[in-house]
C-alpha positions in Angstrom: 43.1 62.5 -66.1 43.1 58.6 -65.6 43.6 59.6 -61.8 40.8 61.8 -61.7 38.4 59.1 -62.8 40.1 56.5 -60.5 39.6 59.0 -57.2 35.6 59.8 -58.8 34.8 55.8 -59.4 35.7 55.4 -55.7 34.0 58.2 -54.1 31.0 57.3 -56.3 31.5 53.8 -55.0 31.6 54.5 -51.1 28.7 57.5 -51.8 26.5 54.2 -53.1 28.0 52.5 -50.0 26.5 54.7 -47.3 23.4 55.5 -48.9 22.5 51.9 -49.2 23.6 50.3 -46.3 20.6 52.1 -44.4 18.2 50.2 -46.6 19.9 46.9 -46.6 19.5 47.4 -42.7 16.1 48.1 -42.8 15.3 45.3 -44.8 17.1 42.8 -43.0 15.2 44.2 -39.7 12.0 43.7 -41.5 13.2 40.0 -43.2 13.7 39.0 -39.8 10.5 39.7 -38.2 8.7 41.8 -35.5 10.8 40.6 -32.4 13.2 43.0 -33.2 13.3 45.4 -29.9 12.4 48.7 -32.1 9.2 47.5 -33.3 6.6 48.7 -30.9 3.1 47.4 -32.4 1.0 45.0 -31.6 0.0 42.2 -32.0 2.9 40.7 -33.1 3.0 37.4 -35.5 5.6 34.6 -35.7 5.2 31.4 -37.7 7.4 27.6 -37.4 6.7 24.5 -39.0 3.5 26.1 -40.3 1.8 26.7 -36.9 1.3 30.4 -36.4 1.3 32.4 -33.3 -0.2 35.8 -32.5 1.0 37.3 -29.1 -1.0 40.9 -27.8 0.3 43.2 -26.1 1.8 41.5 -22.9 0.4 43.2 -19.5 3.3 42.9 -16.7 2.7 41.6 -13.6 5.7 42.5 -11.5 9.2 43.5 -11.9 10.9 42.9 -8.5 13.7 44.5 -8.2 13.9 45.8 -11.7 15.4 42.0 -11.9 12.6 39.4 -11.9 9.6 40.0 -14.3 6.8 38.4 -14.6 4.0 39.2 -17.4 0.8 37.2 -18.6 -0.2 37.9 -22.9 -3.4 36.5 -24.9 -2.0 34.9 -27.9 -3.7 33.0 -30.5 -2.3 29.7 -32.0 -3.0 28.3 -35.3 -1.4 24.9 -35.4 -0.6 23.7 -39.1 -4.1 22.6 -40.7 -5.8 23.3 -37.7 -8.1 25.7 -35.7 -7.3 28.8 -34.0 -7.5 28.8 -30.7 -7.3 31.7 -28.5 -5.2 31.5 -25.2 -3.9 33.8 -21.8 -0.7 32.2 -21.4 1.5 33.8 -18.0 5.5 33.9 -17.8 8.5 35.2 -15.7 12.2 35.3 -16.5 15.1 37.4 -15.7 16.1 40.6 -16.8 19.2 42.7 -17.8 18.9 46.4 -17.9 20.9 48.1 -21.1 21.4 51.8 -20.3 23.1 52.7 -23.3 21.1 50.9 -25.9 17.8 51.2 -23.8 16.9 47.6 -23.7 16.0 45.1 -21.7 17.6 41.7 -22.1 15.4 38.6 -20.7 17.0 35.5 -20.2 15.3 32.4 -18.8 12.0 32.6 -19.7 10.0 30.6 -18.2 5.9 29.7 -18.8 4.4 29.7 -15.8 0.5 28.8 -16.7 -1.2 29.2 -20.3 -5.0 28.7 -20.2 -7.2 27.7 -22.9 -10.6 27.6 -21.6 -12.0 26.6 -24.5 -10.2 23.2 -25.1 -10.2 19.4 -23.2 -7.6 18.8 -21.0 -5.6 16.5 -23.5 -5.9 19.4 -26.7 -4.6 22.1 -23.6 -1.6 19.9 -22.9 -0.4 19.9 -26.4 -1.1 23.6 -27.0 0.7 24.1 -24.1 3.6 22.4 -25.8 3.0 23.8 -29.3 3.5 27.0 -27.4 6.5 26.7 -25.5 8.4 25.8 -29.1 8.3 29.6 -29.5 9.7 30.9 -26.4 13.3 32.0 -27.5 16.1 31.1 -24.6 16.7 35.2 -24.3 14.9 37.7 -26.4 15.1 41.8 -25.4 12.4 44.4 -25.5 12.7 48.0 -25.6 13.2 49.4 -22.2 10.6 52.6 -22.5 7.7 50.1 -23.5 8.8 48.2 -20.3 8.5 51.2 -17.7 5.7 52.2 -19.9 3.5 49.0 -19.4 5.0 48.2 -15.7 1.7 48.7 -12.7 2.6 52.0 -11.1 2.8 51.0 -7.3 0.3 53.1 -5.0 1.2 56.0 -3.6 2.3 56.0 -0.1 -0.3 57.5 2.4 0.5 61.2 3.5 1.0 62.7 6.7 -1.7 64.1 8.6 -1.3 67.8 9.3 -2.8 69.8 12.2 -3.2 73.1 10.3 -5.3 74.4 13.4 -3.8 77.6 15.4 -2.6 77.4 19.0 -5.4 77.5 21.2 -3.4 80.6 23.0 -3.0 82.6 20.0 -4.5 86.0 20.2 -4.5 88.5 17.3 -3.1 91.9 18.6 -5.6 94.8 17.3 -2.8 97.4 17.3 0.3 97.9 18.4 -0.4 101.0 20.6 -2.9 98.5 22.3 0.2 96.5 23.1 1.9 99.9 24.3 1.6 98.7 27.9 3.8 95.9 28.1 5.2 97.1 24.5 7.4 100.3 23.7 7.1 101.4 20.6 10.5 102.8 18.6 11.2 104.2 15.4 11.8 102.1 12.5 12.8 103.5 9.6 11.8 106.9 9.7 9.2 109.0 12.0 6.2 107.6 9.7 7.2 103.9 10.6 7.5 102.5 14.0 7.9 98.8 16.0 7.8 97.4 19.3 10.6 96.5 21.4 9.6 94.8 24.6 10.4 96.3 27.9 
């Protein structure tokens, strides 16, 4: 009897095991934030040292080579006790292409321009900066939203096609008309006939 509660206490305890890990993962996922490379809605928020950033959906550019990609995002940056100011801010980096886990892995990123037309030059530069304290050395997106959001290049032209008959191309009326230089010889059966040139 003492064994057959020792064998039920376990299976009860790995039966609580499995069903609670998936909620202690989700959790964590969520704790983390929304850079996590399953989340697929936008905007997306992040906050540090009270300044908070809100990044749209990013629009991509190029990706040359399915290697170098280059993307441009409107964000809008709240810097701590100040106003929010609203932004286009361009980037490139190198990318990594996960086939199993269907994610892209970009390393390097780089900001190539961020514009804040609304600001003084002095105010741009240190948005500029206040900006570039959020841009993680690698960070990977899902690898469907990528294709998905990529500019489908333009159709190559197509090939012109002369669809118009030879200029010597006569319809035959019959085939007795053709009789002359044509011999005409059983096909099939009596009913069915075709011609056999001479």
């Amino acid at each position: 009897m003492r064994m057959l509660n020792t064998s039920f206490l376990q299976c009860l305890i790995l039966t609580a095991a499995l069903f609670t890990s998936p909620f202690e993962i989700g959790a964590a996922q969520s704790a983390t934030g929304s850079d996590q490379p399953n989340n697929s809605s936008w905007p997306r928020e992040k906050y540090s040292n009270g300044t908070r950033l809100i990044i749209y959906q990013p629009q991509v550019d190029d990706w040359k080579n399915f290697q170098d990609l280059s993307w441009r995002m409107a964000i809008s940056l709240t810097p701590k006790g100040g106003k929010t100011v609203l932004g286009v801010v361009e980037m490139k980096g190198n990318t990594n292409i996960d086939n199993v886990a269907k994610l892209v892995v970009i390393s390097n990123p780089q900001v190539t321009g961020t514009y804040f037309p609304s600001l003084d030059n002095a105010t741009k530069e240190k948005m500029d900066q206040l900006f570039k304290t959020f841009v993680p050395s690698t960070f990977s997106i899902s690898l469907h939203n990528l294709i998905a959001s990529t500019p489908k290049k333009e159709a190559p032209a197509g090939v012109q096609l002369n669809n118009d008959p030879p200029k010597d191309f006569r319809w035959l009326p019959a085939i007795n008309s053709a009789e002359r230089e044509w011999g005409a010889g059983p096909f099939c059966s009596s009913e069915h006939e075709f011609a056999v040139r001479r």
